[in-house]
MOPAC internal coordinates of N, CA, C and O (Angstrom, degrees):
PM7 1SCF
backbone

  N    0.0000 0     0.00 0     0.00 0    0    0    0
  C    1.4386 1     0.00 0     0.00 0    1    0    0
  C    1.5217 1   110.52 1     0.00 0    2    1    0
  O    1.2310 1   121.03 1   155.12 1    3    2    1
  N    1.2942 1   115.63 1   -24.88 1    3    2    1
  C    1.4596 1   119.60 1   175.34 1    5    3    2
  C    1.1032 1   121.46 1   -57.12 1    6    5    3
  O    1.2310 1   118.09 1   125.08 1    7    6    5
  N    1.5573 1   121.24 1   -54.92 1    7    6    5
  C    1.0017 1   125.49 1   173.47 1    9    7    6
  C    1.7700 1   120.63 1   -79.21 1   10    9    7
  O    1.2310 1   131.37 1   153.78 1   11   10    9
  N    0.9883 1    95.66 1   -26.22 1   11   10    9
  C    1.5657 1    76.49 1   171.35 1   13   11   10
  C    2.0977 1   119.59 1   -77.64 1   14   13   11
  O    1.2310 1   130.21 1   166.77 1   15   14   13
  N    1.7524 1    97.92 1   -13.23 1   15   14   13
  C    1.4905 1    93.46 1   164.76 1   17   15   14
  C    1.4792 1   115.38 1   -66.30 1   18   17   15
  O    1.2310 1   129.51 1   134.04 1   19   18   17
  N    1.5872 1    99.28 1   -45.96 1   19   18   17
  C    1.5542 1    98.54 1  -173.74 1   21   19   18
  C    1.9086 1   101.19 1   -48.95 1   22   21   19
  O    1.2310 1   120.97 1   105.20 1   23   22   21
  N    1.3212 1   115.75 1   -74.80 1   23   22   21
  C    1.5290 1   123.06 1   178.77 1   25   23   22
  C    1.5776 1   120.98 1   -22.72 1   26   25   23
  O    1.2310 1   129.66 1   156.09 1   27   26   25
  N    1.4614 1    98.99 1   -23.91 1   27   26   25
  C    1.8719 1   100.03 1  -167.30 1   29   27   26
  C    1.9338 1    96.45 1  -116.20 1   30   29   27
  O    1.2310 1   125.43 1  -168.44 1   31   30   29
  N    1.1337 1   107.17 1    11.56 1   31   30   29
  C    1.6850 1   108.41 1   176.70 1   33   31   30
  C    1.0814 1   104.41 1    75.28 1   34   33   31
  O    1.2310 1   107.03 1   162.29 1   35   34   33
  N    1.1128 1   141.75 1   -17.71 1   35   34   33
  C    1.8022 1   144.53 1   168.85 1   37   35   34
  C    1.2283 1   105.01 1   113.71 1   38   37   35
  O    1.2310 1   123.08 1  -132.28 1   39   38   37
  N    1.8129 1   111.71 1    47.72 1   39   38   37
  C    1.3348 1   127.94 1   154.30 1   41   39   38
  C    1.5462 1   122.74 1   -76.18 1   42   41   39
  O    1.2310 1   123.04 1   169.91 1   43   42   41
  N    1.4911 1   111.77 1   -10.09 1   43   42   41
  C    1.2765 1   122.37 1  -157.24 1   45   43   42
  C    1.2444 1   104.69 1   -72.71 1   46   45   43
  O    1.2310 1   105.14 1   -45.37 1   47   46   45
  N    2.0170 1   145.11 1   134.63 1   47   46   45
  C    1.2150 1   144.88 1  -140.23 1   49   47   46
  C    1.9518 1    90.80 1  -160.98 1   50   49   47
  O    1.2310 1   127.56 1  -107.74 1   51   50   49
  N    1.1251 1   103.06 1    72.26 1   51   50   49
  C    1.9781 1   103.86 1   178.77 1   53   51   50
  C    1.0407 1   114.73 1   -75.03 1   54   53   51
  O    1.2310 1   111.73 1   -50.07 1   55   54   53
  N    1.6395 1   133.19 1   129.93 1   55   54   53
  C    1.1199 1   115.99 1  -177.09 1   57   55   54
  C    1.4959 1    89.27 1  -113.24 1   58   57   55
  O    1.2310 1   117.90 1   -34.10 1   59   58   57
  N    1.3277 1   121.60 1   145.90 1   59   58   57
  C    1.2987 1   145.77 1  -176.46 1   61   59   58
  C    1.2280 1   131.89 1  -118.64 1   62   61   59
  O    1.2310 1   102.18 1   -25.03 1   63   62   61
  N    1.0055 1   150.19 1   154.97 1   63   62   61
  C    1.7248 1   151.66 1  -149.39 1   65   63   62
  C    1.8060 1   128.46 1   155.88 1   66   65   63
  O    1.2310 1   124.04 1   -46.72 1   67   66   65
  N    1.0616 1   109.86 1   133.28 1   67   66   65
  C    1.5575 1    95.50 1  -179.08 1   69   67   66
  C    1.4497 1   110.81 1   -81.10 1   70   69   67
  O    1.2310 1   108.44 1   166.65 1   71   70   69
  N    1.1035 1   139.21 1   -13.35 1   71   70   69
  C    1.5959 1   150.58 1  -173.65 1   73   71   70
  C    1.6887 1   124.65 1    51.75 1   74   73   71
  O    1.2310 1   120.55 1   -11.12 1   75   74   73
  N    0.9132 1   116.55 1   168.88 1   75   74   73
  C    1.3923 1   111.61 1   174.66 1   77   75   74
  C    1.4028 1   147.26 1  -107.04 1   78   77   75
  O    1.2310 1   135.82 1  -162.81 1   79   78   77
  N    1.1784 1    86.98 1    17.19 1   79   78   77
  C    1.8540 1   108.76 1  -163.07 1   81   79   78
  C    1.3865 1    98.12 1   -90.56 1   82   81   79
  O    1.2310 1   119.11 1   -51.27 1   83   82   81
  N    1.5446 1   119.31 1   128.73 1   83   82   81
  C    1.3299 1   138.41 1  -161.89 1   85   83   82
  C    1.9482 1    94.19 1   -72.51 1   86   85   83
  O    1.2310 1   125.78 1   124.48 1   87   86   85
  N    1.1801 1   106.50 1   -55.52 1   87   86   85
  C    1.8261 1   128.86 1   169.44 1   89   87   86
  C    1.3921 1   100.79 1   -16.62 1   90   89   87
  O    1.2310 1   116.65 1   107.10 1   91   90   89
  N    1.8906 1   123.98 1   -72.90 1   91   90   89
  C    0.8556 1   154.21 1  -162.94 1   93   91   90
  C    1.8156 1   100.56 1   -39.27 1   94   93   91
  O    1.2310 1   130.53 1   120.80 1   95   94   93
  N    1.6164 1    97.30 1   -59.20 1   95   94   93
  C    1.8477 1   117.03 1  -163.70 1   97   95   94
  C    1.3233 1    80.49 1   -68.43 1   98   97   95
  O    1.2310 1   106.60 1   132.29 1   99   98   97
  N    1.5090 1   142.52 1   -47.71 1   99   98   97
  C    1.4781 1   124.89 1  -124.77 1  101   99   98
  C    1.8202 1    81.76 1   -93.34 1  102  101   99
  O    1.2310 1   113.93 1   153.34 1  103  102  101
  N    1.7960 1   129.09 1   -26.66 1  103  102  101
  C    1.1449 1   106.25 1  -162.80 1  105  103  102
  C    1.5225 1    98.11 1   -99.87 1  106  105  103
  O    1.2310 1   121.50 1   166.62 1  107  106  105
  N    1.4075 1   114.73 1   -13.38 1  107  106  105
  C    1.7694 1    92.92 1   153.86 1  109  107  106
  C    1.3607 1   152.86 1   -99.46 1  110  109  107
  O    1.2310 1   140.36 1  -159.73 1  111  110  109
  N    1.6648 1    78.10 1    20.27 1  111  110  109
  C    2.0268 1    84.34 1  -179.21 1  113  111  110
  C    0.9886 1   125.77 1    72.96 1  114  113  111
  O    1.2310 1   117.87 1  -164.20 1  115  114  113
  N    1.9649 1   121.66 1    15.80 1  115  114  113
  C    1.2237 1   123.51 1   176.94 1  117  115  114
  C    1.4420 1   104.19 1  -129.36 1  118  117  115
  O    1.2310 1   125.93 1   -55.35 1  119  118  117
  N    1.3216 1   106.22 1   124.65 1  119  118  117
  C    1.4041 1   126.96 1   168.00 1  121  119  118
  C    1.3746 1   108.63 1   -36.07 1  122  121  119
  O    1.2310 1   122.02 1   -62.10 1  123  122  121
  N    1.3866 1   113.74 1   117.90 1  123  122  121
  C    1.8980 1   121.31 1   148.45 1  125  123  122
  C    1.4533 1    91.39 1   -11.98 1  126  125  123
  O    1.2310 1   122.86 1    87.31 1  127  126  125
  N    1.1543 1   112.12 1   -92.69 1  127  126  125
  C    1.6104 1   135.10 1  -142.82 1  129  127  126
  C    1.3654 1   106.94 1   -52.61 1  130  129  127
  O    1.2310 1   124.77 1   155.34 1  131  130  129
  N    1.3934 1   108.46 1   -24.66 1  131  130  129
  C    1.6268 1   111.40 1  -172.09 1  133  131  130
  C    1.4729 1   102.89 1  -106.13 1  134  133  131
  O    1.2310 1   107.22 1  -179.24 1  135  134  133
  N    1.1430 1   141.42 1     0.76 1  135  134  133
  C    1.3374 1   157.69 1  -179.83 1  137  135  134
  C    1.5958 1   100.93 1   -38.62 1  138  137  135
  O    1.2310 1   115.30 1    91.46 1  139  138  137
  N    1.1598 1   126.53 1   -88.54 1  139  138  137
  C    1.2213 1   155.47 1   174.69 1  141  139  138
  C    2.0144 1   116.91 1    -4.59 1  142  141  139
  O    1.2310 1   141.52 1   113.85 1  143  142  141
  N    1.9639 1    75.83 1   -66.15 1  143  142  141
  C    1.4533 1    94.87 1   165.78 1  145  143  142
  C    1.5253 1   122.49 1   -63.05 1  146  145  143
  O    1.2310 1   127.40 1   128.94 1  147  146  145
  N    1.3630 1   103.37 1   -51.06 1  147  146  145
  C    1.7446 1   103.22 1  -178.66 1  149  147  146
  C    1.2516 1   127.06 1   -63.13 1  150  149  147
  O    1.2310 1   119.25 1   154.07 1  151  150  149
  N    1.5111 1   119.03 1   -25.93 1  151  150  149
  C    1.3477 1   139.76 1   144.25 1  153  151  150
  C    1.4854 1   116.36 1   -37.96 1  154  153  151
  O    1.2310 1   125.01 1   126.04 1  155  154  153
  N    1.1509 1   107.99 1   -53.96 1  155  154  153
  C    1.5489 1   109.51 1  -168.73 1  157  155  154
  C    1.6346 1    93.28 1   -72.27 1  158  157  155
  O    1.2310 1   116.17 1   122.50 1  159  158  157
  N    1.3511 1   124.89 1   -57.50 1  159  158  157
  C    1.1852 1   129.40 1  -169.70 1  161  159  158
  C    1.8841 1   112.17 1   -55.53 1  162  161  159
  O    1.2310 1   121.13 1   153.67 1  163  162  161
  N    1.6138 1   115.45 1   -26.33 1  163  162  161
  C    1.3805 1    95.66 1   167.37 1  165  163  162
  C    1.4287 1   124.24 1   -82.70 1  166  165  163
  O    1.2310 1   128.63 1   156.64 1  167  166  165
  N    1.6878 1   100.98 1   -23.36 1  167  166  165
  C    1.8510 1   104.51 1  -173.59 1  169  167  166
  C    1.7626 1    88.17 1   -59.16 1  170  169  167
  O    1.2310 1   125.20 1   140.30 1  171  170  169
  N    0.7981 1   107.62 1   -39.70 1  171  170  169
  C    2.1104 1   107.74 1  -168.69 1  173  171  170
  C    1.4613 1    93.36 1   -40.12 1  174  173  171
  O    1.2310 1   117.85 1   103.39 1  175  174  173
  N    1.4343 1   121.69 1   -76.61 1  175  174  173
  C    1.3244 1   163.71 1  -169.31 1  177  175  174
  C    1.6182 1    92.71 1   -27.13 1  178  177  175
  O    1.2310 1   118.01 1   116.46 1  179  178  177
  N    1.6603 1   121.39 1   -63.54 1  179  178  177
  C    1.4739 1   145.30 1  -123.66 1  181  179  178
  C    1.7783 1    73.67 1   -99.60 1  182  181  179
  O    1.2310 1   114.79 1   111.84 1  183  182  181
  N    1.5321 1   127.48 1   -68.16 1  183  182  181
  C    1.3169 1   131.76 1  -167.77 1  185  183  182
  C    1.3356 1    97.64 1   -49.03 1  186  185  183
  O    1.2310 1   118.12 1   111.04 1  187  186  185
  N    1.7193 1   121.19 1   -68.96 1  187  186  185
  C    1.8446 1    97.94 1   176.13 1  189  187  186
  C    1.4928 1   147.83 1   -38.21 1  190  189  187
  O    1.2310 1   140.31 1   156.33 1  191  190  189
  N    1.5036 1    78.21 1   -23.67 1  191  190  189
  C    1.5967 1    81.42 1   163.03 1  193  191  190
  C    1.6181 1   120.98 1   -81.61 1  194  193  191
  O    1.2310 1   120.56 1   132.97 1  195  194  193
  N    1.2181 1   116.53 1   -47.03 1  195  194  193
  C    0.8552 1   149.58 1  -168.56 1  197  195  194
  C    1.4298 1   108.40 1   -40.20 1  198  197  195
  O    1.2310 1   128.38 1   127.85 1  199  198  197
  N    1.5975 1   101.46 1   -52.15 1  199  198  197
  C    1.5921 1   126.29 1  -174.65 1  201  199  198
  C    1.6141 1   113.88 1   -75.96 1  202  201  199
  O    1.2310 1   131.94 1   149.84 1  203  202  201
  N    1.3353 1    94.56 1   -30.16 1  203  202  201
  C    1.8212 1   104.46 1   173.23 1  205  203  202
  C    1.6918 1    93.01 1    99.88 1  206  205  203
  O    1.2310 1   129.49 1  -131.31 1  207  206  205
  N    1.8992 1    99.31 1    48.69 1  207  206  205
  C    1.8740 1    63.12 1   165.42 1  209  207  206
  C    1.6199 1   101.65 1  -141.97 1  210  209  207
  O    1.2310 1   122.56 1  -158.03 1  211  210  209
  N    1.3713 1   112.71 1    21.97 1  211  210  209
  C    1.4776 1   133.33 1   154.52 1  213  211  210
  C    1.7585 1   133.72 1   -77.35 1  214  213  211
  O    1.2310 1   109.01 1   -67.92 1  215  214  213
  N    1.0997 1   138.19 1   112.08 1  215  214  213
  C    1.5507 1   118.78 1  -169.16 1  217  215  214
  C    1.4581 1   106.82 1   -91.77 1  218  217  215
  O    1.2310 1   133.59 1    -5.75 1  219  218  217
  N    0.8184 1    91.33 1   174.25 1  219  218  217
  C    1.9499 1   102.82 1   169.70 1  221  219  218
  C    1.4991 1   111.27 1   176.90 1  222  221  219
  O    1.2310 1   134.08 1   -36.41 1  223  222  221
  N    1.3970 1    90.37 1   143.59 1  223  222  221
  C    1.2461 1   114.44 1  -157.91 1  225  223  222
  C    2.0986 1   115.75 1    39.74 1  226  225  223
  O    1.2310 1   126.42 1  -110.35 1  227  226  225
  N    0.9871 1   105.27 1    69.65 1  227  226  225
  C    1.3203 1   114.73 1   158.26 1  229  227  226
  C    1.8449 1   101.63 1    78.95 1  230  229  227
  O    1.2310 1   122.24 1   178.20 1  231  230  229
  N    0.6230 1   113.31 1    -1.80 1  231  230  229
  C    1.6806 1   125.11 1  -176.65 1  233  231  230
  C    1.7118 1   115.23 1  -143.58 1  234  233  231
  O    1.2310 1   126.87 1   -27.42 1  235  234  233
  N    1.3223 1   104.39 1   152.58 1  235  234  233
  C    1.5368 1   107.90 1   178.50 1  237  235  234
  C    1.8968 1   113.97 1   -94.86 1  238  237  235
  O    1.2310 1   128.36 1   -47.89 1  239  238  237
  N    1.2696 1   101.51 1   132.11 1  239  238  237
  C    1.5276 1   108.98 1  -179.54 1  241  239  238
  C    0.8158 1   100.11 1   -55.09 1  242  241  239
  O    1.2310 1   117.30 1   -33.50 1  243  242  241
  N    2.0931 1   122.74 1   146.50 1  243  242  241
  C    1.1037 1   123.69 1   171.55 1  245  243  242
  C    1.2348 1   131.53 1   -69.72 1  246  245  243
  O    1.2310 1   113.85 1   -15.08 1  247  246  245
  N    1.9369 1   129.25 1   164.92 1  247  246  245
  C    1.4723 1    92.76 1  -172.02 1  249  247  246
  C    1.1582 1   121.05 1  -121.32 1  250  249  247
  O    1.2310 1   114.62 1   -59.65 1  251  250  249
  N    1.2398 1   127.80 1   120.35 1  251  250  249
  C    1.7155 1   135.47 1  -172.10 1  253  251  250
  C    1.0532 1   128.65 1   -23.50 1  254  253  251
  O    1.2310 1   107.98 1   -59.60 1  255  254  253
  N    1.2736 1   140.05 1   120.40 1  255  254  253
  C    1.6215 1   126.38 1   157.89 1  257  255  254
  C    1.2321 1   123.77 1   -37.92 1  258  257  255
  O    1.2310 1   123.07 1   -44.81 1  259  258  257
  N    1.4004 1   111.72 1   135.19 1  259  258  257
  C    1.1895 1   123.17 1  -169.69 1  261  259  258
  C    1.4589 1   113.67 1   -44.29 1  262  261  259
  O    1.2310 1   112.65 1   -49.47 1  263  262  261
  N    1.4703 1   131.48 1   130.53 1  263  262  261
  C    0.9641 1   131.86 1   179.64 1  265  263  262
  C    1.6942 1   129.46 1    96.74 1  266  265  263
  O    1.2310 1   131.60 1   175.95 1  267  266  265
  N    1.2055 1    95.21 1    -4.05 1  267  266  265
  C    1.6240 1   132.06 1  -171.43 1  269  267  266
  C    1.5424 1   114.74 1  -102.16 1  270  269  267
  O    1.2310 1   117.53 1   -56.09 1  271  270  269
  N    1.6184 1   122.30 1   123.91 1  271  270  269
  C    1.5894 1    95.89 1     6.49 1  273  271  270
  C    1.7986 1    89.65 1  -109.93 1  274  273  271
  O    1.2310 1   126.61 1   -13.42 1  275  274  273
  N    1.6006 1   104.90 1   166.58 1  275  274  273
  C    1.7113 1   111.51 1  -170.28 1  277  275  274
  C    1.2126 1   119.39 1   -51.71 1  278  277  275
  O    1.2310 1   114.01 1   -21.38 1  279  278  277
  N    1.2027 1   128.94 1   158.62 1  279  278  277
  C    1.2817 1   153.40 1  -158.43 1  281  279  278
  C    1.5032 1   124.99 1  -138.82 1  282  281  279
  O    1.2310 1   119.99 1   -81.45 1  283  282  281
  N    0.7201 1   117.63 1    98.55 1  283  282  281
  C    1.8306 1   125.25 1   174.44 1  285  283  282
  C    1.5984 1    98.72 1  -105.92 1  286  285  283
  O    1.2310 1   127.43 1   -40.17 1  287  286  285
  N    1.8887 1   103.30 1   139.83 1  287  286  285
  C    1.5356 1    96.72 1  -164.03 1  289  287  286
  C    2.0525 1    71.02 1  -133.15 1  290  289  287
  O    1.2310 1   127.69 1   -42.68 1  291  290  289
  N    1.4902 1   102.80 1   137.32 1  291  290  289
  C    1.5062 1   127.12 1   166.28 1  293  291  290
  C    1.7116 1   117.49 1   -87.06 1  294  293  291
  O    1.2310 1   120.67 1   -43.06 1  295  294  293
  N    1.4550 1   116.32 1   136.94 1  295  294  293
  C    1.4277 1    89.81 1   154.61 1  297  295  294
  C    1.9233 1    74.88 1   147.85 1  298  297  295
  O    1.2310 1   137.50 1   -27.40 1  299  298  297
  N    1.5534 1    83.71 1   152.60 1  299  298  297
  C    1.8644 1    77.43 1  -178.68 1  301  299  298
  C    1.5116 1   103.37 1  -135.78 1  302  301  299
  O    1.2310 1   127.40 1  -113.20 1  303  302  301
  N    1.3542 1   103.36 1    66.80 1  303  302  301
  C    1.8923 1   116.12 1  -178.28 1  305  303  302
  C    1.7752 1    93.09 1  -143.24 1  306  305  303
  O    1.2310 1   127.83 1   -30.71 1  307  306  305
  N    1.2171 1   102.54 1   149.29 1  307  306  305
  C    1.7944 1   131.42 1  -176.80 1  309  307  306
  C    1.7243 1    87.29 1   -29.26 1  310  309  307
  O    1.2310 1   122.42 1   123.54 1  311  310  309
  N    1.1815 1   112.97 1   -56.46 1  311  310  309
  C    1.9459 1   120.89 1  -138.39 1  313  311  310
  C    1.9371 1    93.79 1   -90.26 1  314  313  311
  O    1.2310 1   122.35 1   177.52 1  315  314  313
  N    1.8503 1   113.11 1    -2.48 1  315  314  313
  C    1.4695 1    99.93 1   160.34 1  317  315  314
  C    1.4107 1   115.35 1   -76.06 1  318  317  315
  O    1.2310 1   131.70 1   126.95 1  319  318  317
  N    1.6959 1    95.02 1   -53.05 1  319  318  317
  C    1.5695 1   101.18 1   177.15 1  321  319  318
  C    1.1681 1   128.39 1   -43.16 1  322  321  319
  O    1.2310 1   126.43 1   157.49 1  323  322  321
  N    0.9397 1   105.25 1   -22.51 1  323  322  321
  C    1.8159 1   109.82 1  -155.01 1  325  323  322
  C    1.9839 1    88.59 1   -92.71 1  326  325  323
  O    1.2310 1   121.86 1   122.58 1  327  326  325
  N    1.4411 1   114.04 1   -57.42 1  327  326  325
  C    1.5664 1   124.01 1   162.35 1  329  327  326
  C    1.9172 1   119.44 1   -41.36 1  330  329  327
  O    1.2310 1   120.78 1   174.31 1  331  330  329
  N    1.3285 1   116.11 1    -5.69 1  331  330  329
  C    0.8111 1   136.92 1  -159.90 1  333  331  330
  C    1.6623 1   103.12 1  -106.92 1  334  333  331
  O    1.2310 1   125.19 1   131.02 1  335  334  333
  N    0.9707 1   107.64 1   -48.98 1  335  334  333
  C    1.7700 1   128.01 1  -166.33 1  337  335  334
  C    1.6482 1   101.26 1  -110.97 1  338  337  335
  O    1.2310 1   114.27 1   154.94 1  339  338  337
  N    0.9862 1   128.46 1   -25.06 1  339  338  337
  C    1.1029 1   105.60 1   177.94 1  341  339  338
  C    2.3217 1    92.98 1  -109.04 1  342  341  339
  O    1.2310 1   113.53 1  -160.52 1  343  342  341
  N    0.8491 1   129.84 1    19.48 1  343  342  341
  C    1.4049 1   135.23 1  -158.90 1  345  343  342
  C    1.4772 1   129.74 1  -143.41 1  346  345  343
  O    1.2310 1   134.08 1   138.75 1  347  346  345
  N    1.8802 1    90.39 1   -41.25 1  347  346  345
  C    1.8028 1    97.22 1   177.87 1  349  347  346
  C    0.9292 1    93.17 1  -115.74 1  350  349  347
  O    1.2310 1   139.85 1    10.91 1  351  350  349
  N    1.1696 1    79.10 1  -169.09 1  351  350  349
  C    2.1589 1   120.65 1  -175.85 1  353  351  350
  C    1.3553 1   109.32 1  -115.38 1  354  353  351
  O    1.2310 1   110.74 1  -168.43 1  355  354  353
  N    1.3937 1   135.01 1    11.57 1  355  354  353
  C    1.4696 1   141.63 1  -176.82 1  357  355  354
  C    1.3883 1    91.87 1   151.75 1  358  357  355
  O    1.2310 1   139.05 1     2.17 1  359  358  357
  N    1.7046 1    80.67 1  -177.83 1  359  358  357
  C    1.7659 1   120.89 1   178.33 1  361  359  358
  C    1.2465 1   114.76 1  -112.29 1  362  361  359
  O    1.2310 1   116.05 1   -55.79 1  363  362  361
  N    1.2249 1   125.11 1   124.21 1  363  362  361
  C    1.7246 1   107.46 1   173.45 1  365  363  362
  C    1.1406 1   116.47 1   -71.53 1  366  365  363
  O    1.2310 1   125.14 1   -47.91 1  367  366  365
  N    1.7066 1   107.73 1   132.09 1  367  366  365
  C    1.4380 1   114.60 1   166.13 1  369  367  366
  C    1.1888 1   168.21 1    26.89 1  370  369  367
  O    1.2310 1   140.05 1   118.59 1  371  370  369
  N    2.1316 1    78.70 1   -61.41 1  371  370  369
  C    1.4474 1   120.98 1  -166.73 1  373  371  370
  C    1.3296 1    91.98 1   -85.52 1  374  373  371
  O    1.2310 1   111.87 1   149.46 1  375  374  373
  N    1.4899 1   132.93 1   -30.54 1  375  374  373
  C    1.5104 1   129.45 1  -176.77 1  377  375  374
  C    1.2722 1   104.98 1  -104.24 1  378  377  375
  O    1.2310 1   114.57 1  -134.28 1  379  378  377
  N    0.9238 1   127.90 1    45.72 1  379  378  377
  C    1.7560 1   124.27 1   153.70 1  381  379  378
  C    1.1541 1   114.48 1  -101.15 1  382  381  379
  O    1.2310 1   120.10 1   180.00 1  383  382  381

């Protein structure tokens, strides 16, 4: 996502969600139950990069303008909202 913000001038607008499709858990090897956490643990992951303070490949990724790139988080339980306000930049639409 980094790079495609950098590529689009920091047009880039991700909308994000853990979803509910049982399919989903079974083809990534992550427990329903543990969902939540591993989620939380990549947005962690996604911002270090994000911020420029992860390297790869022999150099450190550059680091985004603040707020970059946006984030819309889906989902209609306490722990979207909350991923929402402390994470995005809005709500999509579709949940108003």
């Amino acid at each position: 996502m980094a790079s495609l913000d950098l590529a689009s001038g920091g047009r880039l607008l991700a909308g994000l969600g853990l979803g509910g499709w049982p399919q989903d858990y079974l083809a990534s090897q992550v427990p329903q139950a543990a969902s939540a956490a591993a989620w939380e643990s990549s947005l962690a992951a996604m911002r270090q990069v994000w911020d420029g303070n992860l390297r790869g490949q022999g150099w450190p990724t550059p680091e985004l303008p603040e707020g970059r790139p946006a984030l819309l988080f889906g989902g209609l339980v306490p722990a979207a909202y909350r991923r929402a306000v402390a994470h995005g930049q809005g709500w999509p639409e579709a949940y108003r």
